[in-house]
PDB file of N, CA, C and O in Angstrom:
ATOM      1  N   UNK A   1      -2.757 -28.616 -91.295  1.00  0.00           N
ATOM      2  CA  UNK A   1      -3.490 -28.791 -90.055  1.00  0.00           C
ATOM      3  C   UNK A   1      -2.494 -28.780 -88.889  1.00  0.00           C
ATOM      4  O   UNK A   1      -1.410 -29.326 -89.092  1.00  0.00           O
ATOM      5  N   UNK A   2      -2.700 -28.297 -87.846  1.00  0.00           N
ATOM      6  CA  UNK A   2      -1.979 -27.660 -86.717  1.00  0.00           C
ATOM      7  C   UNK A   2      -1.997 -29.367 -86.044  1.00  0.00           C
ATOM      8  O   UNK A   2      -2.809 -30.281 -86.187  1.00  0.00           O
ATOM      9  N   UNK A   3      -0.616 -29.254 -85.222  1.00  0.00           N
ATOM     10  CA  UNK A   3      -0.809 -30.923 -84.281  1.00  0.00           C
ATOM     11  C   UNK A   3      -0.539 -30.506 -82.947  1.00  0.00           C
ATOM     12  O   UNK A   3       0.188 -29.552 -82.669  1.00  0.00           O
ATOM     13  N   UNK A   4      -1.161 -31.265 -82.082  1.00  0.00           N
ATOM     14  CA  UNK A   4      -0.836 -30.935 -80.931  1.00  0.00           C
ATOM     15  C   UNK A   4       0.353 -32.023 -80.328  1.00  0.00           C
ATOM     16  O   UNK A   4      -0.026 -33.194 -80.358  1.00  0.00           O
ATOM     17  N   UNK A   5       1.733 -31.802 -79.788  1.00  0.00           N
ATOM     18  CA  UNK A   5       2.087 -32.837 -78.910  1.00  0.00           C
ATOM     19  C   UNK A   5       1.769 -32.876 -77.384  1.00  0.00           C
ATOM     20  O   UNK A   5       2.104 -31.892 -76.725  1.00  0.00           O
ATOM     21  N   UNK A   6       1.265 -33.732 -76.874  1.00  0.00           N
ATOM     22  CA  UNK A   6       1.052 -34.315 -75.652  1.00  0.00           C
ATOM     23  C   UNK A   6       1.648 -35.072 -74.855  1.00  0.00           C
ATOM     24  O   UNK A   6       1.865 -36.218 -75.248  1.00  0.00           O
ATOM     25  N   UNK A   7       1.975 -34.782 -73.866  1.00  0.00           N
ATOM     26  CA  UNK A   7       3.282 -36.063 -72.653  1.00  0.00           C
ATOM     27  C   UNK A   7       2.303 -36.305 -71.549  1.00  0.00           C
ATOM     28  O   UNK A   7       1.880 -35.363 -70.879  1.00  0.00           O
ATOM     29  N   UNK A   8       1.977 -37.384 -71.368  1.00  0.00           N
ATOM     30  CA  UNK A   8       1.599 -38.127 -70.146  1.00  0.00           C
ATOM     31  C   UNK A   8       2.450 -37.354 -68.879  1.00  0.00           C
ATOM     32  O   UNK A   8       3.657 -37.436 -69.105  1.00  0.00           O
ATOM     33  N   UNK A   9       2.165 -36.664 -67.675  1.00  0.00           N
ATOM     34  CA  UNK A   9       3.213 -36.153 -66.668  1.00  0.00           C
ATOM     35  C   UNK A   9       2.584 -36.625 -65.400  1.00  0.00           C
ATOM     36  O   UNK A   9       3.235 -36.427 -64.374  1.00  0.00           O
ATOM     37  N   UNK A  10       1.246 -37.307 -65.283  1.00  0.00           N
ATOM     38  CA  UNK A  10       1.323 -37.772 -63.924  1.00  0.00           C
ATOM     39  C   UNK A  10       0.496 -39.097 -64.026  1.00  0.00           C
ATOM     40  O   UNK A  10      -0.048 -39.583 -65.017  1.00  0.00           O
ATOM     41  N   UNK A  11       0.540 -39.509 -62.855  1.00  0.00           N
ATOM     42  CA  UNK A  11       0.023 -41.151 -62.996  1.00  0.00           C
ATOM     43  C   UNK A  11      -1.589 -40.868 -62.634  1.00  0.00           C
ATOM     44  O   UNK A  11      -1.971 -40.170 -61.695  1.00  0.00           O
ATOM     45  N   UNK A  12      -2.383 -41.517 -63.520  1.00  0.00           N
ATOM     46  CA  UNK A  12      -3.706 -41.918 -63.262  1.00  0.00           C
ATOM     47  C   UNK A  12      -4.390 -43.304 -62.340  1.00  0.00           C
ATOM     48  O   UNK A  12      -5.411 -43.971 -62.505  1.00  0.00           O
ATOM     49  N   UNK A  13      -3.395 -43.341 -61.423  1.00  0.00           N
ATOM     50  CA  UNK A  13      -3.675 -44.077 -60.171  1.00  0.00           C
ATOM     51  C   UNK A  13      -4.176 -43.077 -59.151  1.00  0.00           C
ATOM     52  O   UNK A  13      -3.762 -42.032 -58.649  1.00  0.00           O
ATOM     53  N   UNK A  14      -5.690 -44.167 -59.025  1.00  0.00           N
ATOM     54  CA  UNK A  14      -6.518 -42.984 -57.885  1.00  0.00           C
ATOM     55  C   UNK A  14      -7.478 -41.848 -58.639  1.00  0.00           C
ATOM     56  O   UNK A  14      -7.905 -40.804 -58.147  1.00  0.00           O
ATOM     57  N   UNK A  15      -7.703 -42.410 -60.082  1.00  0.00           N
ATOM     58  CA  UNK A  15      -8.882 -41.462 -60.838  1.00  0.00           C
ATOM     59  C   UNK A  15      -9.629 -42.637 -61.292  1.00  0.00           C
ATOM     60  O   UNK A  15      -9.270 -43.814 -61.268  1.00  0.00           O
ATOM     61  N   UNK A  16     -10.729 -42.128 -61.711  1.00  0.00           N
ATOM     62  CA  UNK A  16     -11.796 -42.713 -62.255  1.00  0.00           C
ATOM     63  C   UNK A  16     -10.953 -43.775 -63.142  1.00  0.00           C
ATOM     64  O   UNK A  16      -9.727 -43.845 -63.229  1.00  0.00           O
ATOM     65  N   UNK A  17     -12.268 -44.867 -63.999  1.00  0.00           N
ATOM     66  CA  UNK A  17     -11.831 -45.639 -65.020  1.00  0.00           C
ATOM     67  C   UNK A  17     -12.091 -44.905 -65.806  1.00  0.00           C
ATOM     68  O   UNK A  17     -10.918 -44.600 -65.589  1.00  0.00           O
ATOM     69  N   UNK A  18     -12.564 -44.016 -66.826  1.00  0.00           N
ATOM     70  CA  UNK A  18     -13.328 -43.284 -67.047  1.00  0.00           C
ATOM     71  C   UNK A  18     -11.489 -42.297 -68.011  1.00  0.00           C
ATOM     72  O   UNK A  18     -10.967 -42.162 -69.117  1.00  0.00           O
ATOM     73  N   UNK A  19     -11.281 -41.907 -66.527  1.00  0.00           N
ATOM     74  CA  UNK A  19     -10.510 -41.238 -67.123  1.00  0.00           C
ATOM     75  C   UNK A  19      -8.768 -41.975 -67.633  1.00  0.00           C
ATOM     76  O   UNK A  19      -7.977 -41.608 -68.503  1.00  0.00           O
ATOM     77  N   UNK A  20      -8.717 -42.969 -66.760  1.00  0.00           N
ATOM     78  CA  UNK A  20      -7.911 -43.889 -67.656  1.00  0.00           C
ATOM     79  C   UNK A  20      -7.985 -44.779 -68.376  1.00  0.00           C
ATOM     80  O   UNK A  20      -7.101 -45.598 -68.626  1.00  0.00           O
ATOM     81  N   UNK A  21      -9.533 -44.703 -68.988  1.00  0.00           N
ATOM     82  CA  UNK A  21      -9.344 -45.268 -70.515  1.00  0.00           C
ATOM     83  C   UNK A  21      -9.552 -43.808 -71.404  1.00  0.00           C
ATOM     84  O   UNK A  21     -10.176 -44.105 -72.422  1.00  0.00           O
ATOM     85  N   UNK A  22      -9.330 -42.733 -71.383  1.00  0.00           N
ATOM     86  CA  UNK A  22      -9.215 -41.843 -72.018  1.00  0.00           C
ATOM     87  C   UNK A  22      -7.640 -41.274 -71.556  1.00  0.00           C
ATOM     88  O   UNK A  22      -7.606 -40.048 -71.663  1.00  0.00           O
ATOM     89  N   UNK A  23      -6.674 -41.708 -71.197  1.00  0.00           N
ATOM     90  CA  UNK A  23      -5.324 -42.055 -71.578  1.00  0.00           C
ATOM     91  C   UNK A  23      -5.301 -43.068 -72.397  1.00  0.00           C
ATOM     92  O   UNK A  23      -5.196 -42.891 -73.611  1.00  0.00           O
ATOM     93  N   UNK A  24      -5.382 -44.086 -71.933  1.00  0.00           N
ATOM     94  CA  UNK A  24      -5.155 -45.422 -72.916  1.00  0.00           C
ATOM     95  C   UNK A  24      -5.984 -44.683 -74.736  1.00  0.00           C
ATOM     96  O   UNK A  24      -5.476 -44.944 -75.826  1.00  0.00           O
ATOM     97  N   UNK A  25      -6.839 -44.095 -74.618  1.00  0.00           N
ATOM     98  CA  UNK A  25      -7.581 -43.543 -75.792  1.00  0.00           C
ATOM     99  C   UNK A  25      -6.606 -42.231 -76.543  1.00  0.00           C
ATOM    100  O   UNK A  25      -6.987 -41.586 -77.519  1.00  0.00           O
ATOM    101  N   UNK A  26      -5.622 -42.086 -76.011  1.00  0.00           N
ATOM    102  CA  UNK A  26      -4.746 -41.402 -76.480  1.00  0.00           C
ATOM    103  C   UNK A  26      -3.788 -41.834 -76.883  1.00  0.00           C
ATOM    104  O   UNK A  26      -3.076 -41.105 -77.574  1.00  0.00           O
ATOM    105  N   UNK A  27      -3.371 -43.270 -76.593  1.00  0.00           N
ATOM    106  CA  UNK A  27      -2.591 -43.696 -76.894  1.00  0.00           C
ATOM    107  C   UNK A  27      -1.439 -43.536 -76.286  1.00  0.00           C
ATOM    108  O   UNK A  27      -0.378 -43.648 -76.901  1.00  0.00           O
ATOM    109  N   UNK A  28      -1.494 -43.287 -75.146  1.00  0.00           N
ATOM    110  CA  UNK A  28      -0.061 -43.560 -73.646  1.00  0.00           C
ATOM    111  C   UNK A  28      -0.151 -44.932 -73.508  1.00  0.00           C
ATOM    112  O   UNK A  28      -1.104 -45.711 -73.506  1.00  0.00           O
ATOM    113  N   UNK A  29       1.391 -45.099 -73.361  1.00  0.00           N
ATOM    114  CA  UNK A  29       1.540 -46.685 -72.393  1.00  0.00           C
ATOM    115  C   UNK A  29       2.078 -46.329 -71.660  1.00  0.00           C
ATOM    116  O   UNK A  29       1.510 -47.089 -70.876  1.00  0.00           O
ATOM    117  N   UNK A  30       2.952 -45.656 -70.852  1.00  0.00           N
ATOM    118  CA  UNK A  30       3.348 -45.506 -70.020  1.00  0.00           C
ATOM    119  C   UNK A  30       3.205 -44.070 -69.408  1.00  0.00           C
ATOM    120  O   UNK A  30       2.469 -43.197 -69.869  1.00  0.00           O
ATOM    121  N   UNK A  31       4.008 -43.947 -68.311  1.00  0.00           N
ATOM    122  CA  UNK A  31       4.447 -42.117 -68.038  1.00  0.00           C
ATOM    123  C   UNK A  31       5.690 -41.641 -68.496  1.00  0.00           C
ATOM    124  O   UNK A  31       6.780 -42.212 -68.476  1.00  0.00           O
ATOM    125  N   UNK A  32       5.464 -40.805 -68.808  1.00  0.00           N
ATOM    126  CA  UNK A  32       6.210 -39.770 -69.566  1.00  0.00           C
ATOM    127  C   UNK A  32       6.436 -39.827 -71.299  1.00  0.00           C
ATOM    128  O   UNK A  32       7.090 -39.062 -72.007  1.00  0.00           O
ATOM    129  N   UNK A  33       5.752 -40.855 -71.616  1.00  0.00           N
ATOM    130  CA  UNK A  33       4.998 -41.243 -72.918  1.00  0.00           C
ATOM    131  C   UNK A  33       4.233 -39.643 -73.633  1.00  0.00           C
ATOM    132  O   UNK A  33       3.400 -38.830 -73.234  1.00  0.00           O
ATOM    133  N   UNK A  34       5.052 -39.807 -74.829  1.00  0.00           N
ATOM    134  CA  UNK A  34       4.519 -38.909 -75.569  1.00  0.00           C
ATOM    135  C   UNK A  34       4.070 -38.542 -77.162  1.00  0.00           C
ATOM    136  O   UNK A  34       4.909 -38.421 -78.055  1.00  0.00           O
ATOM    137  N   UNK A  35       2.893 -38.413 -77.336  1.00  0.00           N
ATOM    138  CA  UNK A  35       2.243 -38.691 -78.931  1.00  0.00           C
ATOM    139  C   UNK A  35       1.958 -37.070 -79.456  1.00  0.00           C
ATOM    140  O   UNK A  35       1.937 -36.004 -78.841  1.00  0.00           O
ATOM    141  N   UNK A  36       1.742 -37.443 -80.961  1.00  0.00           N
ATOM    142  CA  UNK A  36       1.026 -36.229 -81.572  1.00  0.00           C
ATOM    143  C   UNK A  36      -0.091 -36.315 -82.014  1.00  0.00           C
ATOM    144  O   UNK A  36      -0.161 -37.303 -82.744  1.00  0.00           O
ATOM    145  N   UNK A  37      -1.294 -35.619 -81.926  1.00  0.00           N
ATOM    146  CA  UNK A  37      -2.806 -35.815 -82.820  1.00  0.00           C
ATOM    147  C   UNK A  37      -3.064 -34.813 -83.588  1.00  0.00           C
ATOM    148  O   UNK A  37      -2.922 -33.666 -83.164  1.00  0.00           O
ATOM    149  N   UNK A  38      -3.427 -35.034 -84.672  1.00  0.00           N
ATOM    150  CA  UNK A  38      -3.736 -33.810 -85.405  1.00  0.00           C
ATOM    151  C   UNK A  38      -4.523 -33.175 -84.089  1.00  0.00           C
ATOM    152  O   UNK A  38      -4.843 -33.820 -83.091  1.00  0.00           O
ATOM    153  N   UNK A  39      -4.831 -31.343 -84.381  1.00  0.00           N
ATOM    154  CA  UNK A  39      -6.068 -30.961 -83.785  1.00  0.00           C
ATOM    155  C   UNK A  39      -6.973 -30.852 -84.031  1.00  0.00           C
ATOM    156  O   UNK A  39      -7.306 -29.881 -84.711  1.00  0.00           O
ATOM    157  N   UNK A  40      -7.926 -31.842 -83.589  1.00  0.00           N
ATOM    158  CA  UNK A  40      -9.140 -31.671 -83.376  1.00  0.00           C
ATOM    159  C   UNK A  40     -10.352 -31.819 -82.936  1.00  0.00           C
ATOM    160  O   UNK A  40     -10.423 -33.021 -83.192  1.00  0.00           O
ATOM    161  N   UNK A  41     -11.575 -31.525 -82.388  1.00  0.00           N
ATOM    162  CA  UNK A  41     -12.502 -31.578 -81.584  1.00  0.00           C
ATOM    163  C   UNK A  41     -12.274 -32.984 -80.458  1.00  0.00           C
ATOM    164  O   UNK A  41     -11.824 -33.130 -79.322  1.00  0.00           O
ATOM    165  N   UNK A  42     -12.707 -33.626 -81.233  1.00  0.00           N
ATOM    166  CA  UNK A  42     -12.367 -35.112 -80.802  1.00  0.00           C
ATOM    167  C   UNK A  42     -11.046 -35.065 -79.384  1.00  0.00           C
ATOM    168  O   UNK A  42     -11.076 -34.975 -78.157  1.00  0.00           O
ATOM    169  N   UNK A  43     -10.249 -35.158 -80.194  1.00  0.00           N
ATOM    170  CA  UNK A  43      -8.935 -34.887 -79.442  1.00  0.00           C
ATOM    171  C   UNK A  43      -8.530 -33.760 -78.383  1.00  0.00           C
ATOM    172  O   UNK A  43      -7.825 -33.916 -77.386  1.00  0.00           O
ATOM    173  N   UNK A  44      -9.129 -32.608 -78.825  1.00  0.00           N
ATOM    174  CA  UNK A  44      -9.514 -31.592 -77.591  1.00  0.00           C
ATOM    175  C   UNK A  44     -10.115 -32.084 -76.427  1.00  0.00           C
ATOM    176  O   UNK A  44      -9.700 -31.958 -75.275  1.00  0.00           O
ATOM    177  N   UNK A  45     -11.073 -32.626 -76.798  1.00  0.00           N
ATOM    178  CA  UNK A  45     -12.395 -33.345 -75.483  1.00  0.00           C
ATOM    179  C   UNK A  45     -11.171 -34.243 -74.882  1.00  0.00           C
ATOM    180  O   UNK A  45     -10.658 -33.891 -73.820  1.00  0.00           O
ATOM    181  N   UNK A  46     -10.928 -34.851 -75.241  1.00  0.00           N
ATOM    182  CA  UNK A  46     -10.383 -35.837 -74.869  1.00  0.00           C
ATOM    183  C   UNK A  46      -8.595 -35.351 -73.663  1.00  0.00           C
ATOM    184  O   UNK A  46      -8.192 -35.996 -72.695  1.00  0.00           O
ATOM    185  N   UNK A  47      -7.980 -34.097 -74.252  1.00  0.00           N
ATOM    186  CA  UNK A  47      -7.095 -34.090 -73.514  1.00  0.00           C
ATOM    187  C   UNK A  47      -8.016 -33.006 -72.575  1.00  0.00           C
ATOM    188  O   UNK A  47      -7.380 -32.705 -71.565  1.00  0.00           O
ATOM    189  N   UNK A  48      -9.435 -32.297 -72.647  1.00  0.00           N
ATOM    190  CA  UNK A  48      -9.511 -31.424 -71.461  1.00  0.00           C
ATOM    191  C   UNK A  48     -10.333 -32.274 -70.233  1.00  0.00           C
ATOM    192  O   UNK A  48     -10.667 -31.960 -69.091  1.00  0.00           O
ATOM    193  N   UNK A  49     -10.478 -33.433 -70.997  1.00  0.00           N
ATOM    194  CA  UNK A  49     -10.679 -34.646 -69.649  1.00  0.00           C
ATOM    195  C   UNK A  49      -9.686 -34.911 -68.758  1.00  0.00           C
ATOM    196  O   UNK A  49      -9.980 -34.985 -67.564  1.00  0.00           O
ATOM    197  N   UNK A  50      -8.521 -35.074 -69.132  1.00  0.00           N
ATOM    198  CA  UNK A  50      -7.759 -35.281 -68.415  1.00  0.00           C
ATOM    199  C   UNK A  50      -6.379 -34.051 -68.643  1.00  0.00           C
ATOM    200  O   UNK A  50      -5.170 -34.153 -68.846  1.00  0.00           O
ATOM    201  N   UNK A  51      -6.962 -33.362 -68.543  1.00  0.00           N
ATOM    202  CA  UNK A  51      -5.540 -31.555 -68.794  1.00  0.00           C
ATOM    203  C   UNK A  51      -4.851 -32.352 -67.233  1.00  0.00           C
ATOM    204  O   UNK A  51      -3.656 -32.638 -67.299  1.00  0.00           O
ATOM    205  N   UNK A  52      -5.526 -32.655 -66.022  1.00  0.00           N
ATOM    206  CA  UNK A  52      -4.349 -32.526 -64.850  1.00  0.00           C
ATOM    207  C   UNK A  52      -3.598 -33.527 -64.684  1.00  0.00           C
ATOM    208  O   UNK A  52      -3.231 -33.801 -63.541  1.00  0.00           O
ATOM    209  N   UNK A  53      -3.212 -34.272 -65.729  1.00  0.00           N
ATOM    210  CA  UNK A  53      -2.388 -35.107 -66.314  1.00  0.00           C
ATOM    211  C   UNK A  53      -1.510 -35.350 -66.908  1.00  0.00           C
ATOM    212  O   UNK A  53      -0.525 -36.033 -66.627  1.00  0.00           O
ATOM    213  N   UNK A  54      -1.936 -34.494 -68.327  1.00  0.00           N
ATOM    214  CA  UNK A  54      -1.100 -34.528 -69.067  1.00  0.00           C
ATOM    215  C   UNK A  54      -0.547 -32.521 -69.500  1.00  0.00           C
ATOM    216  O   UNK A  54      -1.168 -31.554 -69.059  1.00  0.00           O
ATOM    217  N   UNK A  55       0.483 -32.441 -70.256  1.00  0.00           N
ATOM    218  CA  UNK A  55       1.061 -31.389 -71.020  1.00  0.00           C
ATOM    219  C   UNK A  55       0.408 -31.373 -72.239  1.00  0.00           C
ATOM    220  O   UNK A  55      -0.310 -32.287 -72.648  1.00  0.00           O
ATOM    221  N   UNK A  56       0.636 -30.406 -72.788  1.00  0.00           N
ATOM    222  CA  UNK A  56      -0.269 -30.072 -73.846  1.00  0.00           C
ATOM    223  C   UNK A  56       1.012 -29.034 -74.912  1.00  0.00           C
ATOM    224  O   UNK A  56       1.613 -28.201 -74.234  1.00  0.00           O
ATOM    225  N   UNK A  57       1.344 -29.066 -76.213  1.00  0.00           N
ATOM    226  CA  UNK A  57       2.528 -28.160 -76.852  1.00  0.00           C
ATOM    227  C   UNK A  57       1.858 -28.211 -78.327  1.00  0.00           C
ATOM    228  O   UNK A  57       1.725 -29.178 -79.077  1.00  0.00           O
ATOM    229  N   UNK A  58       1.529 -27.028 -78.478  1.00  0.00           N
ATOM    230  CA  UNK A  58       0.945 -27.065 -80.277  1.00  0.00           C
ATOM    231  C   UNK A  58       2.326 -26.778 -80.834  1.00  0.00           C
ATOM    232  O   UNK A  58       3.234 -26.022 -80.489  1.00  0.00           O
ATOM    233  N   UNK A  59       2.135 -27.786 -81.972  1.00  0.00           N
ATOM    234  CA  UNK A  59       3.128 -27.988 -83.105  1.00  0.00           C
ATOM    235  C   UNK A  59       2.340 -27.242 -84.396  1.00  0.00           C
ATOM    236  O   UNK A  59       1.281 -27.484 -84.974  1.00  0.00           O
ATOM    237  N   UNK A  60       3.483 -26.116 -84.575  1.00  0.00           N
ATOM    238  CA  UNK A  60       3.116 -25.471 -85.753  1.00  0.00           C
ATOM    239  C   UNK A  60       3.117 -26.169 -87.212  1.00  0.00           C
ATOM    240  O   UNK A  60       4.193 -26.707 -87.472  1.00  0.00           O
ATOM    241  N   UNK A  61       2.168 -26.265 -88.172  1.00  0.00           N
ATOM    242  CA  UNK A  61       2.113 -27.083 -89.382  1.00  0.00           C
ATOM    243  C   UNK A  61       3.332 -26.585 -90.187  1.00  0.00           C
ATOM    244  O   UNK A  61       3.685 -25.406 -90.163  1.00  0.00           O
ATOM    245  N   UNK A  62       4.006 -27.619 -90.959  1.00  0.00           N
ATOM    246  CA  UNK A  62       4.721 -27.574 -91.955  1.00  0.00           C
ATOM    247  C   UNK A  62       4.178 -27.012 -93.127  1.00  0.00           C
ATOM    248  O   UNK A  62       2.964 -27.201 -93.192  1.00  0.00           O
ATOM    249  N   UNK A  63       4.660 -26.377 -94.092  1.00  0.00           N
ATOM    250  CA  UNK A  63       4.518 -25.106 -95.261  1.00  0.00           C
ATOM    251  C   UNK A  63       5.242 -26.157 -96.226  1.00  0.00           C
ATOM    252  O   UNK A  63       6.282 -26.765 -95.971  1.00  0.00           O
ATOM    253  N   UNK A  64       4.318 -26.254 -97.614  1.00  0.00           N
ATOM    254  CA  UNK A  64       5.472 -26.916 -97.978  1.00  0.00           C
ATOM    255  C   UNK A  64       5.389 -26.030 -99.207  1.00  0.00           C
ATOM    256  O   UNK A  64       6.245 -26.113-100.087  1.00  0.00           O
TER     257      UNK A  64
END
């Protein structure tokens, strides 16, 4: 399964609550904070809520 990594790159001061509990729902604590989620649906919705925020880098799956 393909992962996406994601970096927090701007501050969500001055947006909805809305959309910063869908950071916090990603699991940022800070800025420039950065996680991996598998891909999928769920997790899509969730970073094209907030794309003018954050970076977005698909991580190609490991072959084993």
């Amino acid at each position: 399964m393909a992962k996406l990594r994601v970096k927090w790159v701007k501050s969500a001061i001055g947006y909805p609550k809305d959309q910063k509990a869908t950071i916090r729902a990603l699991g940022f604590r800070k800025l420039q904070h950065t996680v991996v989620h598998n891909d999928q649906p769920a997790v899509r919705g969730m970073i094209r809520k907030v794309s003018h925020l954050v970076q977005v880098e698909e991580i190609a799956s490991e072959s084993d």
